[in-house]
Kinemage of the C-alpha trace (Angstrom):
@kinemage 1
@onewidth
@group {chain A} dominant
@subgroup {mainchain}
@vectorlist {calphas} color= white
{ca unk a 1} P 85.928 86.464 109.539
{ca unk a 2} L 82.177 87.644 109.172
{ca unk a 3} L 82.342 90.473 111.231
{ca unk a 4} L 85.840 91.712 109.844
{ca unk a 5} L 84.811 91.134 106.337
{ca unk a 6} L 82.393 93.359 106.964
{ca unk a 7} L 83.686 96.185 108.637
{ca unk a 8} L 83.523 99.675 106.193
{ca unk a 9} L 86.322 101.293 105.203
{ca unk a 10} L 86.715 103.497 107.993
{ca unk a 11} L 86.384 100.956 110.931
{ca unk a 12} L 88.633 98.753 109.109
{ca unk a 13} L 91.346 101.781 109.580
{ca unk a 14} L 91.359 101.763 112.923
{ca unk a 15} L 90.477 98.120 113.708
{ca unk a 16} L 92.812 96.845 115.766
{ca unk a 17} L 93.334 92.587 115.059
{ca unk a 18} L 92.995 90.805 118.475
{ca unk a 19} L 95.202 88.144 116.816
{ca unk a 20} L 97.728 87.320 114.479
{ca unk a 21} L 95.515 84.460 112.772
{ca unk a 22} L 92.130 84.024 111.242
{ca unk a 23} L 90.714 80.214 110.857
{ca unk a 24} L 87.440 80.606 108.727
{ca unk a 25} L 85.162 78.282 106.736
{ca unk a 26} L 86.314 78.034 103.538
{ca unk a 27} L 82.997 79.538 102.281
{ca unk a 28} L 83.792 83.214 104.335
{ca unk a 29} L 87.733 82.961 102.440
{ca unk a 30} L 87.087 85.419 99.370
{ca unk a 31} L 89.339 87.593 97.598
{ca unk a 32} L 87.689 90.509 98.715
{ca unk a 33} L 88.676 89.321 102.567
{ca unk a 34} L 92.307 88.001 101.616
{ca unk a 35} L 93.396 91.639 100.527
{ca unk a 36} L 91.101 92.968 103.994
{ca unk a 37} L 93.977 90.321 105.838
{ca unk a 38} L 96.814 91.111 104.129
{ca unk a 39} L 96.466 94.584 104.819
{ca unk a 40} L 96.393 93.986 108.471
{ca unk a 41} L 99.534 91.506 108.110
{ca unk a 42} L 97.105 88.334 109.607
{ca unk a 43} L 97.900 84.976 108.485
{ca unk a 44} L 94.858 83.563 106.785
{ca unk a 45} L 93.637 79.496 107.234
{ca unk a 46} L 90.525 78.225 105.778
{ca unk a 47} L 88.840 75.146 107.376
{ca unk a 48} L 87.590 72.695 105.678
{ca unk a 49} L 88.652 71.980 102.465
{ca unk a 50} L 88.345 68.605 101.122
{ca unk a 51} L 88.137 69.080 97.385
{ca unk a 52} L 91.027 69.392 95.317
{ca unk a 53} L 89.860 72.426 93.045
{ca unk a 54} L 89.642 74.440 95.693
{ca unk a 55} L 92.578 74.043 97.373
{ca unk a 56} L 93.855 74.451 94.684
{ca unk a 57} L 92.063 78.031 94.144
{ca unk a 58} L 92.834 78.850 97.470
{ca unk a 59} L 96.544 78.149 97.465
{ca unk a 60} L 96.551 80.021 94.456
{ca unk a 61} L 94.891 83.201 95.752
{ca unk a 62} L 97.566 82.947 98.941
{ca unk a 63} L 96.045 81.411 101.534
{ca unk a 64} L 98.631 80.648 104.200
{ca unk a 65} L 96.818 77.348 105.564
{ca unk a 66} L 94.321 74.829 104.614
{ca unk a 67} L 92.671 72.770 107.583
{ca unk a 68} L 91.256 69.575 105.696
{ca unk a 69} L 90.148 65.908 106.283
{ca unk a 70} L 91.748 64.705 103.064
{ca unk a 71} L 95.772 65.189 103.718
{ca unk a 72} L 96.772 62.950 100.591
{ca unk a 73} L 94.715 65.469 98.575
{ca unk a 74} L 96.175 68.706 100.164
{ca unk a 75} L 99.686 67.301 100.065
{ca unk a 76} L 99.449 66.563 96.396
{ca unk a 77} L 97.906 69.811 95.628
{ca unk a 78} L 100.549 71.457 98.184
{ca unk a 79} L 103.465 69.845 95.583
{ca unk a 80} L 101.901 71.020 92.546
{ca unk a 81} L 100.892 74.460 93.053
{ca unk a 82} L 103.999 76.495 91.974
């Protein structure tokens, strides 16, 4: 996700994803590189999240997985977000 994150403007126009998915660290999952995956139609996991606020943020801002070693706390944040 570092590398695509930080493509300019006009690479990212004719970047070409060599997969459908991205898996990052939760730290390299910003807004900013949500919209950047969106726009090339990827589906967008962050790895590892363990805290409840910010799976909670990240469900929030759309992000289509959540790789974490506490499942009680990302099923019951999974239930509540709406």
């Amino acid at each position: 996700m570092v590398t695509f994150a930080g493509l300019s403007e006009a690479d990212e126009r004719s970047y070409k994803p060599p997969a459908r998915l991205i898996q990052a660290p939760v730290a390299q999952v910003t807004e900013a590189s949500l919209a950047r995956a969106r726009r090339h139609k990827l589906i967008v996991q962050a790895w590892t999240v363990n805290d409840r606020a910010t799976m909670d943020l990240l469900l929030a801002q759309g992000v289509d997985g959540i790789i974490s070693d506490a499942p009680a706390t990302l099923e019951s944040a999974i239930l509540a977000a709406p």
